[in-house]
C-alpha positions in Angstrom: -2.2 66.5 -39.8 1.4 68.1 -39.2 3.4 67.3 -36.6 6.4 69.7 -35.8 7.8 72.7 -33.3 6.0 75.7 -33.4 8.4 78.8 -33.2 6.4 81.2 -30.9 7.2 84.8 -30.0 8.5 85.2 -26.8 6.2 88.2 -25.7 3.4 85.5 -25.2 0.6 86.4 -22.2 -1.1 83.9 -19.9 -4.8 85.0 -20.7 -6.3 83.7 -17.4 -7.7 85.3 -14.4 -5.5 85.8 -11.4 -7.0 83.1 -9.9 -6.6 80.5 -12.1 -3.4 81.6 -13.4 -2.1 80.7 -10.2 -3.6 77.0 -10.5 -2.0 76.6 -13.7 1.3 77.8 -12.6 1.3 75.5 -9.5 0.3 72.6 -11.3 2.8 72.9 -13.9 5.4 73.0 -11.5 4.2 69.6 -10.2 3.6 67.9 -13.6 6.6 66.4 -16.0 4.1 65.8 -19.2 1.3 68.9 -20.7 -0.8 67.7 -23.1 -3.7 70.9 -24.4 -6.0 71.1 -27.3 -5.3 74.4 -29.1 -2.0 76.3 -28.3 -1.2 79.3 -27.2 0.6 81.4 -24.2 -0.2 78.1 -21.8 2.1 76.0 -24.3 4.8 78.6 -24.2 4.9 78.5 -20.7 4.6 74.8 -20.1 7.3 74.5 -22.5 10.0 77.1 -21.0 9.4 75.3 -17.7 10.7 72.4 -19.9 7.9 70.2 -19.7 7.3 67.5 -22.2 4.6 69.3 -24.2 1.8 68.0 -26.8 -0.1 70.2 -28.0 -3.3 69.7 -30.4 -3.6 72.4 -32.9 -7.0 72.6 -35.4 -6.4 76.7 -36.1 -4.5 76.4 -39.6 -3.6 80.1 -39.3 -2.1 79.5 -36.2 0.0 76.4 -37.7 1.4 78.7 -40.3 
């Protein structure tokens, strides 16, 4: 298990449809806490909208 901050890079892309991108974005507005299993553009976004943000990470090439 490691527990730390990922650094991401900042050209990071919301990979869902129009539709649901638009859920997403709502409902982070609405939210103070993310929690996600496997990390991606969603936690860069949830986190720049300075959410509290857990994110569960299995990917080891993604950790490193």
């Amino acid at each position: 298990m490691k527990l730390g901050i990922l650094n991401m890079p900042d050209d990071y892309t919301l990979t869902f449809s129009p539709a649901r991108k638009e859920v997403f974005t709502e409902s982070i507005k609405n939210s103070n806490f993310y929690l996600e299993y496997g990390s991606g553009g969603s936690t860069h976004y949830a986190a720049e909208q300075s959410k509290f943000v857990i994110s569960v990470e299995s990917d080891q090439e993604w950790l490193n």
